[in-house]
DRENTORKOL-3810 file (N, C-alpha, C; in nm, 4 decimals):
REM DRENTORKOL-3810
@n.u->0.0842; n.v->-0.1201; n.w->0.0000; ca.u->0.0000; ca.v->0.0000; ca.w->0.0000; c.u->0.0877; c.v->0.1251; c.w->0.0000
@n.u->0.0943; n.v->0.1803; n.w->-0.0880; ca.u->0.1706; ca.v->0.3260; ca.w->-0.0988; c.u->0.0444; c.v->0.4593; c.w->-0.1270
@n.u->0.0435; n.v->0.4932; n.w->-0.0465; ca.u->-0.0218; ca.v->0.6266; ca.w->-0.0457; c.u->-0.0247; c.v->0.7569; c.w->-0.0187
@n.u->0.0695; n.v->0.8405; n.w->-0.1195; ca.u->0.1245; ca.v->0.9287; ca.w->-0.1084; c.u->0.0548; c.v->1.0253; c.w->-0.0049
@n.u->-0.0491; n.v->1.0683; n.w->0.0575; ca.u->-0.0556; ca.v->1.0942; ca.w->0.1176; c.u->-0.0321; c.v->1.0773; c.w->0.2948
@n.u->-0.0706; n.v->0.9473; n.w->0.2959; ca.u->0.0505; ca.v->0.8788; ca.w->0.4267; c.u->0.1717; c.v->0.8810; c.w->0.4227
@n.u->0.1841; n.v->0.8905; n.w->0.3168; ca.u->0.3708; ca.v->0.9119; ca.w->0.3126; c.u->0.4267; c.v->1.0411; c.w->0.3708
@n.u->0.3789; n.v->1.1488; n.w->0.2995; ca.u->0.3816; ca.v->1.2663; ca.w->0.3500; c.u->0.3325; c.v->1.2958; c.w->0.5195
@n.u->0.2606; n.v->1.2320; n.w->0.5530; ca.u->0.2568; ca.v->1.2143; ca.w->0.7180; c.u->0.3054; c.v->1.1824; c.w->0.7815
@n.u->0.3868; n.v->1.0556; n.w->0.7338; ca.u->0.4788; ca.v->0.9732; ca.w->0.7949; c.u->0.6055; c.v->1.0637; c.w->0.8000
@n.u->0.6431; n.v->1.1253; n.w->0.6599; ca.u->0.7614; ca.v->1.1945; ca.w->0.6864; c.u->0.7193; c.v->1.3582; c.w->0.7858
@n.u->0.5993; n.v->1.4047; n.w->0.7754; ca.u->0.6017; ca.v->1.4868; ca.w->0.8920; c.u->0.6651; c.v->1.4945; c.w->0.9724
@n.u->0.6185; n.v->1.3388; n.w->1.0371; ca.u->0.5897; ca.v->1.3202; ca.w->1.1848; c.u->0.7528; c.v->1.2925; c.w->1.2094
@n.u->0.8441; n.v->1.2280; n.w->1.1189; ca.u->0.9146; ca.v->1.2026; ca.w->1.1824; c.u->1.0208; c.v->1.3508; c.w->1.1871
@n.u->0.9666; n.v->1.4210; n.w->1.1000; ca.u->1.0789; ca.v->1.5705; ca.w->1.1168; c.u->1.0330; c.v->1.5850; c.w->1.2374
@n.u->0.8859; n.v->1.5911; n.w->1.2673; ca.u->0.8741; ca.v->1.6831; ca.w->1.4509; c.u->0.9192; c.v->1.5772; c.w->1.5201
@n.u->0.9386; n.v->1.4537; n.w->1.5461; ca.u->0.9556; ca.v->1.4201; ca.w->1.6661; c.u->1.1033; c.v->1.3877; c.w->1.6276
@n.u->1.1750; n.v->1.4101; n.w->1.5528; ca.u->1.3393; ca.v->1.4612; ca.w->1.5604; c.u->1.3246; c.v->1.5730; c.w->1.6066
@n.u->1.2938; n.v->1.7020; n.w->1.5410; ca.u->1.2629; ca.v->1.8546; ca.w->1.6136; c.u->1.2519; c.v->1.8687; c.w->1.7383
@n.u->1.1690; n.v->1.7505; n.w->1.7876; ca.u->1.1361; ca.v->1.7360; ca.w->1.9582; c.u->1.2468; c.v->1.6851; c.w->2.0237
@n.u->1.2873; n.v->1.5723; n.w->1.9916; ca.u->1.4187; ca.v->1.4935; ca.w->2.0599; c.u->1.5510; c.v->1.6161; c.w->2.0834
@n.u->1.5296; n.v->1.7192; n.w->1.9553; ca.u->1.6594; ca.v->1.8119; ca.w->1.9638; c.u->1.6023; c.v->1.8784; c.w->2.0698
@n.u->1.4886; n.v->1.9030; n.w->2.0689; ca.u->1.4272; ca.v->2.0396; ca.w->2.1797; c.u->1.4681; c.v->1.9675; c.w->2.3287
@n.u->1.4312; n.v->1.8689; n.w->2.3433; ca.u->1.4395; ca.v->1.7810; ca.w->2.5026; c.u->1.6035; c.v->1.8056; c.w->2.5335
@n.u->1.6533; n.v->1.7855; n.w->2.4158; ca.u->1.8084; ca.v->1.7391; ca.w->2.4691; c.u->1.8506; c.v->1.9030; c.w->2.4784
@n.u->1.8031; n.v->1.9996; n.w->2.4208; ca.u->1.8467; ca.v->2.1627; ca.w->2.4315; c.u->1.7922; c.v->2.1905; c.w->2.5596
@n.u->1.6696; n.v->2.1213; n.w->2.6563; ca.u->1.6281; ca.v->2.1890; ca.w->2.7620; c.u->1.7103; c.v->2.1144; c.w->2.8586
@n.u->1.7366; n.v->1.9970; n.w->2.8488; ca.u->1.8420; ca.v->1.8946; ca.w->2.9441; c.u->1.9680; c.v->1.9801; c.w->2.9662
@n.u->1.9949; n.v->2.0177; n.w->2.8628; ca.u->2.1270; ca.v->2.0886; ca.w->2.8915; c.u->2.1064; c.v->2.2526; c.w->2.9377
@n.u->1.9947; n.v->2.3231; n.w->2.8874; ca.u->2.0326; ca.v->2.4179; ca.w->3.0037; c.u->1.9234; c.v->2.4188; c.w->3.1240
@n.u->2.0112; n.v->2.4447; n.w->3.2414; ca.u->1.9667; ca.v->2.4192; ca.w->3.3735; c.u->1.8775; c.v->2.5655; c.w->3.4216
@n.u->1.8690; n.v->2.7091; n.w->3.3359; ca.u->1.8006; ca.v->2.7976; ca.w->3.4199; c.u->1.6642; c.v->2.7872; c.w->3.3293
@n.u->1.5758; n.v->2.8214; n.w->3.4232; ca.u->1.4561; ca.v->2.8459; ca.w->3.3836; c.u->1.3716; c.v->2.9334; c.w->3.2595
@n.u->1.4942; n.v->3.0125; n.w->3.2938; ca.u->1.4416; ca.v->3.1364; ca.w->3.1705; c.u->1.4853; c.v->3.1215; c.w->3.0928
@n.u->1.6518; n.v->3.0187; n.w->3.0493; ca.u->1.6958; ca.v->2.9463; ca.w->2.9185; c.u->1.6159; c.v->2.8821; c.w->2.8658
@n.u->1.5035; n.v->2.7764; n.w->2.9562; ca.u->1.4489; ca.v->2.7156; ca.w->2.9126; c.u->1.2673; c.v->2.7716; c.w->2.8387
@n.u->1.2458; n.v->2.8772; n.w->2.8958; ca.u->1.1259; ca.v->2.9158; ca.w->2.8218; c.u->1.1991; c.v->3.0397; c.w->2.7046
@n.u->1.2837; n.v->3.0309; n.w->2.6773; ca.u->1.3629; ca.v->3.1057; ca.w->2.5473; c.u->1.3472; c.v->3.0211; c.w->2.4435
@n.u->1.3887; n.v->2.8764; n.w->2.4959; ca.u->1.3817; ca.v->2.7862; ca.w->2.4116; c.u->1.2522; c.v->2.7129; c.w->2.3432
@n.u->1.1531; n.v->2.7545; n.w->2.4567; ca.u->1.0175; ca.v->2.6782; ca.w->2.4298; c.u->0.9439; c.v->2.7659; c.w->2.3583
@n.u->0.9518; n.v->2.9219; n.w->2.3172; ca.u->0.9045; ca.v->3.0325; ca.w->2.2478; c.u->0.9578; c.v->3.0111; c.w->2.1349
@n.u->1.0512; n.v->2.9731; n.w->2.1321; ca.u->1.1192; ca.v->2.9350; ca.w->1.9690; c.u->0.9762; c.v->2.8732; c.w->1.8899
END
């Protein structure tokens, strides 16, 4: 079953939840609070 439109979802999803994994590991590393809602306004 190829259906270009699932396809295109599939590759969405996996840009945001790479996008996300980078975001988690950018808030892990900084420890102040207000680094971290700098980062979440992005």
């Amino acid at each position: 079953m190829n259906d270009p439109y699932l396809n295109d979802l599939k590759n969405e999803f996996r840009k945001y939840s790479s996008e996300l994994k980078i975001l988690k590991k950018n808030l892990l590393k900084s420890n102040s609070s207000e680094e971290q809602s700098k980062i979440i306004k992005k």
